[in-house]
N, C-alpha and C positions, 0 to 999 in steps of 0.2 A: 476582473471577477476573481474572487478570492473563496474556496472550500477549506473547511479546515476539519479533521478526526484528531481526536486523541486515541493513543494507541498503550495496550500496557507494557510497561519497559521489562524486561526481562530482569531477574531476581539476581547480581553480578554473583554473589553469595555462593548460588546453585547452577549456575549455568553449565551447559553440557550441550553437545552436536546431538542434534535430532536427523533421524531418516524418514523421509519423507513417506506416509501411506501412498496406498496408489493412487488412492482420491483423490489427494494433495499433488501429485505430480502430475494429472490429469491436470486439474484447476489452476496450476504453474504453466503448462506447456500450449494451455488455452491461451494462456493472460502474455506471457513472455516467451517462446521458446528457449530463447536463449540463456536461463536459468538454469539448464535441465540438471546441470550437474552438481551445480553448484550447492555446500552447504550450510544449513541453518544451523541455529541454536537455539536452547529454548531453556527454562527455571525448571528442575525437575522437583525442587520444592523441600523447606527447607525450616526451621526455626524461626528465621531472618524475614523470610517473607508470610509466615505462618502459613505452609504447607502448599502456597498458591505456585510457584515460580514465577513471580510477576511483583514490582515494588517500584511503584510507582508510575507515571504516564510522562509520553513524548506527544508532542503536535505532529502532524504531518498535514500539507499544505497541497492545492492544486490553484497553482497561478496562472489566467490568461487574460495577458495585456488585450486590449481591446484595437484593434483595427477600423482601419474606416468599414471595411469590409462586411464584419461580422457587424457593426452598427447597425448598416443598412438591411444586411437579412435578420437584425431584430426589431427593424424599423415597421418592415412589409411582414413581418412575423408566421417567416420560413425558417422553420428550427431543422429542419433536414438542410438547408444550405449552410446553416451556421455552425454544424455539425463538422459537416464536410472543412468549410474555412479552418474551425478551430484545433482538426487537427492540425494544416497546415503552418503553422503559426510558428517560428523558430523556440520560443521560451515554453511553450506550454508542456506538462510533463502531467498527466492524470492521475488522481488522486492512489490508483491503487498501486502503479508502478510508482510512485514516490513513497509510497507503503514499504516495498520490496526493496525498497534503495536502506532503507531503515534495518529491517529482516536481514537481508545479505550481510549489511553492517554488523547481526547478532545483537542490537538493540532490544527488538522486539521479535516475537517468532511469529512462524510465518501461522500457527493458526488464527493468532491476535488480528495478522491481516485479513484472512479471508474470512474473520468474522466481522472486520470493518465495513469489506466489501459487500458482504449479505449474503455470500456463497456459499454451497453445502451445505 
């Protein structure tokens, strides 16, 4: 099973360290604790990107290989068991912490992600 977002790539042009509002650390410390410190970047906007900080887009991927397991709980079409299975799964990595792997990277900023994800 394959999700895929595009995300908009941050403006290289204008790029600069963003601090995080408290909203935003709030909706980090939900999703990852272990970000807490950690920081972003983001296009403060610029000529290059006409005024956006944002030029052009990146994919970001949620892959999970399929089990026998999670077969059978969409076989008997128990989505709370497949739930439970799918996080267990060694490869799987959910679509918004593979957002943040992008963000942390200064890719993309972290509001691009949590507007991917449909939060705040």
């Amino acid at each position: 099973v394959i999700a895929q977002r595009l995300v908009r790539r941050n403006c290289e042009k204008c790029l600069t360290t963003y601090e995080l509002t408290e909203a935003e650390r709030v909706w980090l410390s939900a999703v990852d604790p272990k970000l807490d410190h950690t920081t972003f970047k983001h296009g403060t906007g610029c000529t290059y990107c006409h005024q956006t900080g944002y030029l052009g887009r990146i994919p970001v991927f949620e892959i999970l290989p399929m089990t026998p397991e999670l077969i059978d709980a969409l076989r008997i079409d128990d989505i709370s068991q497949f739930i439970k299975l799918a996080k267990d799964v060694p490869l799987y990595r959910p679509l918004v912490l593979s957002a943040l792997d992008v963000a942390t990277a200064g890719i993309t900023s972290i509001q691009e992600v949590i507007r991917m994800a449909g939060e705040i």
